[in-house]
C-alpha positions as CSV (number, residue, x, y, z in Angstrom):
1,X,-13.2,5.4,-1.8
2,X,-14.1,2.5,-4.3
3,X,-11.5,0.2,-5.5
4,X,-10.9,1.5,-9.1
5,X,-11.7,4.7,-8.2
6,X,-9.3,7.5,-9.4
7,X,-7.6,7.7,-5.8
8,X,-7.2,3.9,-5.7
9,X,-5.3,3.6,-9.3
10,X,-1.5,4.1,-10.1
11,X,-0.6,6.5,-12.5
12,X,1.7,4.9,-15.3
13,X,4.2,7.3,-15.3
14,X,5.3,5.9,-12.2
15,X,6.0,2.8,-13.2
16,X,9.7,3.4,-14.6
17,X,9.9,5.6,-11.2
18,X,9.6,2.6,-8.9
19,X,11.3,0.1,-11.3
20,X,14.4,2.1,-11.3
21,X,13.8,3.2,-7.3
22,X,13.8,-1.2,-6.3
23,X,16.5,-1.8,-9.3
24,X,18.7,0.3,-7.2
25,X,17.7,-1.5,-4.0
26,X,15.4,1.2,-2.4
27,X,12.7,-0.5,-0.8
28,X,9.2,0.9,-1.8
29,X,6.0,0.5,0.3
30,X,2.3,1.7,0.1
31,X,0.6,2.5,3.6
32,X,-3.5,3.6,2.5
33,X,-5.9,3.8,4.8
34,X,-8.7,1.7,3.4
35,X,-11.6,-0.4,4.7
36,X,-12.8,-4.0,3.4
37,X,-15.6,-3.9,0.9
38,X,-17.4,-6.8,2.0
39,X,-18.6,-8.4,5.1
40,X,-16.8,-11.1,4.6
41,X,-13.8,-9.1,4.5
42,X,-12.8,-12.0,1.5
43,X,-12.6,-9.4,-1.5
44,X,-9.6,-7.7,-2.7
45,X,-9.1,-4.0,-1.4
46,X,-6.2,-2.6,-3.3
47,X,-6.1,-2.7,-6.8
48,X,-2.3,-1.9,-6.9
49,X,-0.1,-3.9,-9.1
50,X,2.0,-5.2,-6.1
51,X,5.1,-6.0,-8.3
52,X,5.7,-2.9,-8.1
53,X,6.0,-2.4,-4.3
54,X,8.3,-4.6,-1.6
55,X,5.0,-4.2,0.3
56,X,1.8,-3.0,0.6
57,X,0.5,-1.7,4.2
58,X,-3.6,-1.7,4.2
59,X,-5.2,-0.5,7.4
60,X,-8.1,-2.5,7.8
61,X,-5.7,-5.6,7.5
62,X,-3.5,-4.0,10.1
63,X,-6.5,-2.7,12.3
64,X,-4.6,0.8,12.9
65,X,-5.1,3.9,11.3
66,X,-2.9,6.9,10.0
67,X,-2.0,9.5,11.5
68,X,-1.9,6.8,14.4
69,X,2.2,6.8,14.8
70,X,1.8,3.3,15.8
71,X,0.8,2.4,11.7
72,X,4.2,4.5,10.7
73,X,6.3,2.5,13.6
74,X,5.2,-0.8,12.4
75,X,6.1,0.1,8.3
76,X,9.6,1.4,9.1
77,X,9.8,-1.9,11.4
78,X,8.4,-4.5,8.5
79,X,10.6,-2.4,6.1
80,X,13.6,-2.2,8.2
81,X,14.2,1.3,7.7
């Protein structure tokens, strides 16, 4: 999966979705399992608008994988849910 590609972009209809889902205080996250795209692991790898989201979990930036339970422990933890 490419950055831009159609699995990697946000469909606008969600948009008002998670606005109204964060104006009402629910917290919104994104957990992908992704990999860097460079060497230098320097480039961007999610091309999410991240106003949208109270955060953004990436798994080569948190070196576990999903369906590792250990990646779903540390969300609900950094989330406080």
């Amino acid at each position: 999966m490419r950055p831009g590609s159609p699995a990697m972009t946000m469909n606008p209809l969600w948009i008002p979705v998670l606005q109204n889902l964060r104006a009402k205080g629910i917290k919104v996250g994104v957990l992908t399992n992704n990999f860097w795209i460079d060497r230098a692991k320097t480039r961007d790898t999610n091309p999410l608008d991240k106003k949208y989201f109270d955060e953004i979990f990436e798994s080569c930036r948190l070196g576990m994988r999903k369906p590792d339970p250990k990646i779903f422990h540390f969300v609900l933890e950094k989330l406080k849910v």
